[in-house]
BAVO-216688 format. One record per residue (C-alpha): residue number from 1; x, y, z. Coordinates in Angstrom, 3 decimals, m for minus. Layout:
N
+-----+----------+----------+----------+
: num :       c1 :       c2 :       c3 :
+-----+----------+----------+----------+
: NUM :        X :        Y :        Z :
...
+-----+----------+----------+----------+
***
This chain:
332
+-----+----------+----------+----------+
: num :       c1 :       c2 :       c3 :
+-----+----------+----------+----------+
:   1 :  116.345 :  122.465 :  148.294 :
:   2 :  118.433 :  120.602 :  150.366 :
:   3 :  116.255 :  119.683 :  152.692 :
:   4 :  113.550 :  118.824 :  150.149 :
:   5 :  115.968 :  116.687 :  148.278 :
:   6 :  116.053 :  113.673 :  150.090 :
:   7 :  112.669 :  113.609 :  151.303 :
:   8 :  111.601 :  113.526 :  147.889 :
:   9 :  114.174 :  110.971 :  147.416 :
:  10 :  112.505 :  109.060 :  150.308 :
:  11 :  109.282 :  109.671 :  148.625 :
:  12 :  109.970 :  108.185 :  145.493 :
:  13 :  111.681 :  105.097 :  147.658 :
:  14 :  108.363 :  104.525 :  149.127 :
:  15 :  106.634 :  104.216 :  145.617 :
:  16 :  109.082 :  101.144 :  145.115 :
:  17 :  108.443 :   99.918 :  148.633 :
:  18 :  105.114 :  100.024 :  148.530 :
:  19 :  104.795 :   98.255 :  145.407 :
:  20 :  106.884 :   94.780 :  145.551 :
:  21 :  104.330 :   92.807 :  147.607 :
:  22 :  102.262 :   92.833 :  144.992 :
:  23 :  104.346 :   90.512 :  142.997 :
:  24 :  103.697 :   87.804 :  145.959 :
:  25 :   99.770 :   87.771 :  144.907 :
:  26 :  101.511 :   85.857 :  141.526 :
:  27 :  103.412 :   83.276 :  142.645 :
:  28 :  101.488 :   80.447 :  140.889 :
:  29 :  101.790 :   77.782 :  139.770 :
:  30 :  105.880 :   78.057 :  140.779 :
:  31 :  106.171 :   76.795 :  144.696 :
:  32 :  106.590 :   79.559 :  147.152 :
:  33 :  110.348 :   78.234 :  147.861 :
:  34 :  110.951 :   78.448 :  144.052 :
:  35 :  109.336 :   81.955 :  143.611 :
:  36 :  111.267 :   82.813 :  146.476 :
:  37 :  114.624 :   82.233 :  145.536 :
:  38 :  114.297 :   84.016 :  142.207 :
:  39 :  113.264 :   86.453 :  143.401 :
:  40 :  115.871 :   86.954 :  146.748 :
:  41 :  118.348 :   86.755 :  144.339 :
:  42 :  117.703 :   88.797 :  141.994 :
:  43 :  116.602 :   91.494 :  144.580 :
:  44 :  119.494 :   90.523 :  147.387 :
:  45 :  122.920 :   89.521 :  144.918 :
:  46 :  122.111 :   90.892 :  141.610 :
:  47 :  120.565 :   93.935 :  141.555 :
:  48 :  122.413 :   95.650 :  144.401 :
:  49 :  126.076 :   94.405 :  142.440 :
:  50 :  125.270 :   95.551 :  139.235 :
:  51 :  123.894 :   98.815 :  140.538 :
:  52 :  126.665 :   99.420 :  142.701 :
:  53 :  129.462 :   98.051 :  140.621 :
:  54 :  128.168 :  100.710 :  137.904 :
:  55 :  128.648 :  104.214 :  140.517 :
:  56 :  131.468 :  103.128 :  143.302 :
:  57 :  134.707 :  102.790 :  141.309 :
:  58 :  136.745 :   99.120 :  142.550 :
:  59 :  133.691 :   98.552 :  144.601 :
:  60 :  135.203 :   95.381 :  145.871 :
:  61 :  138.510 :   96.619 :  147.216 :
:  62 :  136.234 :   99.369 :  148.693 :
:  63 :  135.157 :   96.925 :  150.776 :
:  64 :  137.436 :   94.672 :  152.017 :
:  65 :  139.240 :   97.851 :  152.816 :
:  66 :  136.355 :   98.444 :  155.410 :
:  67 :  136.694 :   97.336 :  159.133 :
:  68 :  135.483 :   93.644 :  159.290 :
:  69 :  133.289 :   94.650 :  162.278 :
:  70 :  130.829 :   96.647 :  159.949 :
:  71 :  131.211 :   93.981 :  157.361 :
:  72 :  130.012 :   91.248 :  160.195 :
:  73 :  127.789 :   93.437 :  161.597 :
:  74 :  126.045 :   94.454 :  158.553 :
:  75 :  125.435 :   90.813 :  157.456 :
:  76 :  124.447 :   90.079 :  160.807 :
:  77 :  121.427 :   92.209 :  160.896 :
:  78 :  121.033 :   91.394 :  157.319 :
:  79 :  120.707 :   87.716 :  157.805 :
:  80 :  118.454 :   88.581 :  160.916 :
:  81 :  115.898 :   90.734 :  158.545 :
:  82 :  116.037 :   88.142 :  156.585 :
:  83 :  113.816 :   85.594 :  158.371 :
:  84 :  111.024 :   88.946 :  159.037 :
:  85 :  111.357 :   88.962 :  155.303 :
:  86 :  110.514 :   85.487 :  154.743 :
:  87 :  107.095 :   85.762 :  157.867 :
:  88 :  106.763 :   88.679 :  155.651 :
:  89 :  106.114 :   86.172 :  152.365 :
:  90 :  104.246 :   83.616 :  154.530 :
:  91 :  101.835 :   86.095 :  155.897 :
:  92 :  100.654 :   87.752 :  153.019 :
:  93 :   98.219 :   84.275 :  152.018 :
:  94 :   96.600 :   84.376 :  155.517 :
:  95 :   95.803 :   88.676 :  156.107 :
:  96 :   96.198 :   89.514 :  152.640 :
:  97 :   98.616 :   92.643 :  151.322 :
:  98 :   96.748 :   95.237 :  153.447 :
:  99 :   96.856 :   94.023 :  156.719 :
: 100 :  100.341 :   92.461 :  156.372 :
: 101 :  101.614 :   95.749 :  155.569 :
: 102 :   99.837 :   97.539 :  158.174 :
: 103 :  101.248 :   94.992 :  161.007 :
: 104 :  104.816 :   95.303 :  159.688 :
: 105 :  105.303 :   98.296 :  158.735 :
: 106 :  103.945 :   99.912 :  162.052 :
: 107 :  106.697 :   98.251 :  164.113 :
: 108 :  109.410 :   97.978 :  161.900 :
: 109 :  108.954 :  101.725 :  160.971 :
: 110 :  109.118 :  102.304 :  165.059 :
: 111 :  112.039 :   99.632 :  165.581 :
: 112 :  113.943 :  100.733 :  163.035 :
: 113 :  113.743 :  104.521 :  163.669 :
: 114 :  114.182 :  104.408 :  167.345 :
: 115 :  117.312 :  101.550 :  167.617 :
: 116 :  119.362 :  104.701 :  165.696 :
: 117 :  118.179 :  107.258 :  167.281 :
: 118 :  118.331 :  106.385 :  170.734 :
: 119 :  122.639 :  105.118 :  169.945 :
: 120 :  123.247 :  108.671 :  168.942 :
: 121 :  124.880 :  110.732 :  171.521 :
: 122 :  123.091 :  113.636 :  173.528 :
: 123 :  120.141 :  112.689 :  171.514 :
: 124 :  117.100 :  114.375 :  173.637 :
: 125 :  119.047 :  117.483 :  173.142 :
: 126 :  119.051 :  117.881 :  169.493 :
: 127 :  116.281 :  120.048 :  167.831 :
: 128 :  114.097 :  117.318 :  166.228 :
: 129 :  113.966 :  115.172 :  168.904 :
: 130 :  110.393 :  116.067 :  169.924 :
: 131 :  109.562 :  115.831 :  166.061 :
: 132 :  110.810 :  112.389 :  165.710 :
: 133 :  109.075 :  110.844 :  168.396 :
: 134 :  105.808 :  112.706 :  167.645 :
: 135 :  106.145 :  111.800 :  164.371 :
: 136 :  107.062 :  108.205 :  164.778 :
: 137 :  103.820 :  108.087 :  167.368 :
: 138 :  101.791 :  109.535 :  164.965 :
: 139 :  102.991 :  106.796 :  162.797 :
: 140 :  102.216 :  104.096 :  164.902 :
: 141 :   98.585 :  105.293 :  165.563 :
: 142 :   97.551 :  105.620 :  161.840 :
: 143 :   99.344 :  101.954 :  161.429 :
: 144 :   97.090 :  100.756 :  164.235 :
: 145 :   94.005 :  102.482 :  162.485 :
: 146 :   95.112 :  100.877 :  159.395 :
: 147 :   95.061 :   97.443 :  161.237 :
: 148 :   92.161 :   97.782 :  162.771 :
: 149 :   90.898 :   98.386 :  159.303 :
: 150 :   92.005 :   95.350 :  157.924 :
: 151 :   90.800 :   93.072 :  160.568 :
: 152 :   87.137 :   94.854 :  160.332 :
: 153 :   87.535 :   93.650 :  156.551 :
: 154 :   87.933 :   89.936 :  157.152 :
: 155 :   85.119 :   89.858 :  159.784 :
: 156 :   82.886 :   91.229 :  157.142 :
: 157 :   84.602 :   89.093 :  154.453 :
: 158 :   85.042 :   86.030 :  156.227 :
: 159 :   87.360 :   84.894 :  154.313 :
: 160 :   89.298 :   83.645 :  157.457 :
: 161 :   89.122 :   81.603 :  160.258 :
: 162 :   90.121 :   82.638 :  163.270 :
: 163 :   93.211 :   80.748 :  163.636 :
: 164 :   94.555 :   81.780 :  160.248 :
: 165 :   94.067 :   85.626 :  161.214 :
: 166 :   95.793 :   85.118 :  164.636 :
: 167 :   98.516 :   83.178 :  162.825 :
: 168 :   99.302 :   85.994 :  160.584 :
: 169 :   99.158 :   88.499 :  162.711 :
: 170 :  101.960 :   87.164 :  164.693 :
: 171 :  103.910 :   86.125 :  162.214 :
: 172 :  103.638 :   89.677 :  160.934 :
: 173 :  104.237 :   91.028 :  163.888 :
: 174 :  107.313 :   89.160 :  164.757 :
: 175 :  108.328 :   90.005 :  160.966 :
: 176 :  107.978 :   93.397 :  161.563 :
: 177 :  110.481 :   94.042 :  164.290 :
: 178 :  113.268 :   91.549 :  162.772 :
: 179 :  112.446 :   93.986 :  159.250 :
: 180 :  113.221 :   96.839 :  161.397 :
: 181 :  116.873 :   95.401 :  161.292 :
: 182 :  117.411 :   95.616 :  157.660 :
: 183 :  117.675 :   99.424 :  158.769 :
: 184 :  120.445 :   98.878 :  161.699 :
: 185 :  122.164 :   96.892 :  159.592 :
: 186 :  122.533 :   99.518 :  157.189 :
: 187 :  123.639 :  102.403 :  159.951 :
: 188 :  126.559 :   99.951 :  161.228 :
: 189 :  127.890 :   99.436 :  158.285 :
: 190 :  128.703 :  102.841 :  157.278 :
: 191 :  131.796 :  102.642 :  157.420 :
: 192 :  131.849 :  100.962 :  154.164 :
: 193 :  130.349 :  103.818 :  152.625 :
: 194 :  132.955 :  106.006 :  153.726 :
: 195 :  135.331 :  104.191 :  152.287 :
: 196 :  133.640 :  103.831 :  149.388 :
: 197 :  133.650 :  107.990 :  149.506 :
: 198 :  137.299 :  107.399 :  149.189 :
: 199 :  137.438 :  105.164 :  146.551 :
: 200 :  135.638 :  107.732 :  144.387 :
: 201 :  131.774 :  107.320 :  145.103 :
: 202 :  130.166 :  110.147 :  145.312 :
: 203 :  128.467 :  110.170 :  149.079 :
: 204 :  124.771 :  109.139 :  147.985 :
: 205 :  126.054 :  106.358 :  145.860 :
: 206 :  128.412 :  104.914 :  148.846 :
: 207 :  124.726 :  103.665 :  150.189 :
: 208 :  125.158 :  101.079 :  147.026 :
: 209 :  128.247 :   99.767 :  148.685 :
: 210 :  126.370 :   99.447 :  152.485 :
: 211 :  123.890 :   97.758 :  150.607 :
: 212 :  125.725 :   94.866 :  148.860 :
: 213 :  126.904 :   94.104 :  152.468 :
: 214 :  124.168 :   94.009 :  154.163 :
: 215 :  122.298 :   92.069 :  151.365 :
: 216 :  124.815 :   89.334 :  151.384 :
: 217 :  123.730 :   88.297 :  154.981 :
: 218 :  119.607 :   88.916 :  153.918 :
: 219 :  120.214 :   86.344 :  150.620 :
: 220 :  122.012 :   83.509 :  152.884 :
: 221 :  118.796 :   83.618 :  155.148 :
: 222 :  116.547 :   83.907 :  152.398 :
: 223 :  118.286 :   82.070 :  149.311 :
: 224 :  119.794 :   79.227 :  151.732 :
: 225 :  115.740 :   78.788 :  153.365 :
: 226 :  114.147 :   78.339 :  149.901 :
: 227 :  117.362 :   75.758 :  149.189 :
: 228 :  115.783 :   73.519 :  151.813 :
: 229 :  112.282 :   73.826 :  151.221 :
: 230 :  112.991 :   72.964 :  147.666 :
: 231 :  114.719 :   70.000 :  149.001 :
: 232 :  112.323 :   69.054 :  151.459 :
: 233 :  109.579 :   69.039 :  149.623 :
: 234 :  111.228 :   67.648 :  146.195 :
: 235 :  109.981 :   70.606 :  144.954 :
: 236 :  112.965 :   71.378 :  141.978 :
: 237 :  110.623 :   70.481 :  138.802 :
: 238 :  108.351 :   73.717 :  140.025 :
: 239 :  110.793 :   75.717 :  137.695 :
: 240 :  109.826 :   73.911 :  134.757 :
: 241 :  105.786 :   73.525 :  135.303 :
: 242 :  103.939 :   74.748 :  132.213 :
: 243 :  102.500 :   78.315 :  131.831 :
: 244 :  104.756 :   79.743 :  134.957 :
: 245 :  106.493 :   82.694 :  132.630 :
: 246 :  104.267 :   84.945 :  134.263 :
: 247 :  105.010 :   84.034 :  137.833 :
: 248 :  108.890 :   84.166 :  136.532 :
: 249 :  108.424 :   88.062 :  135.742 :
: 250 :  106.438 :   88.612 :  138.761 :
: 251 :  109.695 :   87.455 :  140.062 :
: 252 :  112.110 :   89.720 :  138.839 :
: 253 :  109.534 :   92.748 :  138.950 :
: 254 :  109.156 :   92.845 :  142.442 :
: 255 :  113.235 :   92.285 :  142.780 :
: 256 :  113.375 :   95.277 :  141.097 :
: 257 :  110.938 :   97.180 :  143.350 :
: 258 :  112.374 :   95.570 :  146.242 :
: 259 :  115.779 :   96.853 :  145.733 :
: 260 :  114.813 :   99.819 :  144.087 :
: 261 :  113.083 :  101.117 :  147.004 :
: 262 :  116.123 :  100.400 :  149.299 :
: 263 :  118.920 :  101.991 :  146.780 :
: 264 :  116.917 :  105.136 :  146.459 :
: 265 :  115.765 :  104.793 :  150.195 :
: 266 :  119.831 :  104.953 :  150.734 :
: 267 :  120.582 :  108.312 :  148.582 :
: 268 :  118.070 :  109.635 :  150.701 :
: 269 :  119.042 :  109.006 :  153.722 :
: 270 :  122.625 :  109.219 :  152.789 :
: 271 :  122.299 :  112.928 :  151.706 :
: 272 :  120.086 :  113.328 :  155.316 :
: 273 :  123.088 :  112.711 :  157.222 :
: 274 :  123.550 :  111.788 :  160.549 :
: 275 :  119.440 :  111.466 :  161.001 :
: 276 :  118.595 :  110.049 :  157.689 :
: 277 :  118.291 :  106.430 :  159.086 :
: 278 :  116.032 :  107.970 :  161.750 :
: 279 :  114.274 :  110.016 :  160.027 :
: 280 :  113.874 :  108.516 :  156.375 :
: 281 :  113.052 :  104.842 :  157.766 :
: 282 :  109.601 :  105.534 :  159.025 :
: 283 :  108.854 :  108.394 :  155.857 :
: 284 :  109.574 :  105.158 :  153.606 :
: 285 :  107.267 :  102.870 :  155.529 :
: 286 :  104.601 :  104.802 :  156.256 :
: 287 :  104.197 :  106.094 :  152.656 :
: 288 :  104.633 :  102.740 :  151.503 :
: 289 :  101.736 :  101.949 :  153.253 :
: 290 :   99.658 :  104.573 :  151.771 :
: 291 :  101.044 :  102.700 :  148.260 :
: 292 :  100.427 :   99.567 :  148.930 :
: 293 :   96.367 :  100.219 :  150.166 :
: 294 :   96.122 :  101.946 :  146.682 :
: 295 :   97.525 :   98.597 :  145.049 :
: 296 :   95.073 :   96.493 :  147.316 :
: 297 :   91.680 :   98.476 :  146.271 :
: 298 :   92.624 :   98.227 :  142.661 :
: 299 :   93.192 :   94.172 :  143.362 :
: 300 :   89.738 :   94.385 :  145.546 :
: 301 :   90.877 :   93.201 :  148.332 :
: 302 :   88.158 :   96.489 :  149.934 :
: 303 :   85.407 :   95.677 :  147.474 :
: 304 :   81.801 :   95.454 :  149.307 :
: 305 :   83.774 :   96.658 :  152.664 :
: 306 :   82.201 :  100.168 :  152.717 :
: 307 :   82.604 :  100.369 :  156.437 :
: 308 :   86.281 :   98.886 :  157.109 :
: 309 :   87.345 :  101.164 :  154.210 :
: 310 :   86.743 :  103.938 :  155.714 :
: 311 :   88.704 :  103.254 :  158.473 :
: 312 :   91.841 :  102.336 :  156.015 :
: 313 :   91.093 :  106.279 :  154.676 :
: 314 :   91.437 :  107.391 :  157.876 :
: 315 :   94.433 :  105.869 :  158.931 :
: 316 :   96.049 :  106.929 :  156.045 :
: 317 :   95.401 :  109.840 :  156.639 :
: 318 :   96.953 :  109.813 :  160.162 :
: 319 :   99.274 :  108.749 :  158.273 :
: 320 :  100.225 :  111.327 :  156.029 :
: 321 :  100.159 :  113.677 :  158.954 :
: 322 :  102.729 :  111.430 :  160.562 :
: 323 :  105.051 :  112.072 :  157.501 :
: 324 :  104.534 :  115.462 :  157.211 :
: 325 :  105.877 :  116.200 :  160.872 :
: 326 :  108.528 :  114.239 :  159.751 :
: 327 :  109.431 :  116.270 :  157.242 :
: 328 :  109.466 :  119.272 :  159.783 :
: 329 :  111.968 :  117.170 :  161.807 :
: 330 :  114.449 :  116.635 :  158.710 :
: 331 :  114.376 :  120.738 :  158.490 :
: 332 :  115.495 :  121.176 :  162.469 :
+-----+----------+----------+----------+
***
């Protein structure tokens, strides 16, 4: 049970994960900077405060009892994810959900797993070493089926012209490996968590506290970008255009899965240990993935694609496999 636990924490993380991009398929008629910042801070400020404030007692002097290097360095890597999280937003309109989260998720699940692993010390001589790097291979290779997938789609659609598809597949790649940092930001700033431990948290619920730290540094990307797009582009009197209420709860709904994949996504790997953040980042993604292709064949996005489709089965099914060894690894 223990080591079931918080892979079926993970699990439930990656319903939430895989989820909240859906939300970005209902951003009219709001502008995307107006969306965006409703929604960044609900998700980045709100959300994680309220959550945390409710389970770490004096969650504030919890933190600025913490060393200001994991405070920095937490926001750091924060604001950093932050601009992967906004190529994340732009690329969705050009590849569409699937293939966006196919390109992401691949290297930010491999980015993000690796970075930790690889700091930890005499790390090709613990037990699920092999595991983890089978796994995370595994991972990559159903990702890259899943891609493949998802460009075979918009040849057969052609829906997009070439430039458009090259454009968002870099800027989903590049999104992808600053996403992966969301993930290091949350390993170096443990120590707030342990301090939070002190305070009175109990040790899944000190992830809260990491998380309002980190987030801090995500919103100023995020919030202070959308500030000067809707300045730019005069674009204030979007929150006020007629008929938007739906957009607005689109808004907050995928804030809610948004942060409610990374708060569970934290017990998890909290209650993991020392190899959650290596082992629980790419479980999240991956199954995410698996989420978020269910999500895009109920919006269509497959429909008359017989062929590409069943490449998207099969590299989710690679997919799954990739979890489940995994899982092994969390057992060693």
């Amino acid at each position: 049970m223990t080591v079931l636990l918080p892979l079926f924490i993970i699990l439930v993380a990656s319903i939430f994960q895989g989820s909240f991009g859906l939300g970005m398929k209902f951003m009219s008629p709001l502008k995307w900077e107006a969306w965006w910042l409703i929604h960044s801070f609900v998700a980045m400020i709100l959300l994680p405060f309220v959550w945390a404030y409710a389970v770490v007692p004096d969650l504030f002097s919890a933190i600025s009892a913490a060393p200001l290097s994991a405070i920095y360095l937490g926001m750091f890597f924060g604001f950093l994810w932050g601009i992967g999280g906004i190529m994340f937003g732009k690329s969705i309109p050009f590849i569409g959900i699937s293939l966006t989260y196919g390109i992401v998720m691949g290297s930010c699940s491999a980015v993000g797993s690796l970075i930790p692993l690889f700091g930890m010390e005499n790390v090709t001589e613990l037990a699920a070493f092999p595991y983890i790097l089978a796994g995370v291979f595994i991972m990559l290779i159903g990702v890259g089926i899943t891609a493949f997938a998802g460009i075979l789609r918009d040849k057969e659609n052609k829906s997009e012209s070439g430039s458009n598809l090259k454009l968002g597949l870099l800027i989903a790649l590049i999104s992808g490996v600053l996403s992966a940092l969301l993930n290091v930001g949350f390993v170096e700033a443990q120590p707030v968590g342990e301090i939070a431990q002190t305070y009175g948290a109990l040790e899944r619920n000190s992830s809260l506290a990491v998380w309002v730290v980190v987030l801090w540094g995500a919103f100023i990307m995020n919030g202070g970008y959308a500030l000067y797009l809707l300045v730019k582009n005069k674009s204030w009197g979007s929150f006020t255009v007629l008929k938007s209420a739906k957009a607005y709860r689109w808004a907050a709904l995928s804030a809610i899965f948004w942060f409610g994949a990374l708060g569970v996504y934290g017990q998890g790997a909290t209650l993991m240990g020392e190899m959650g953040p290596v082992i629980g980042w790419p479980i999240l993604l991956g199954v995410s993935l698996f989420i978020s292709n269910i999500w895009a064949y109920l919006n269509n996005e497959w429909e008359k694609n017989s062929n590409s489709f069943k490449w998207l089965l099969l590299g989710l099914l690679v997919l799954i496999l990739a979890t489940l060894v995994l899982g092994v690894a969390n057992g060693k």
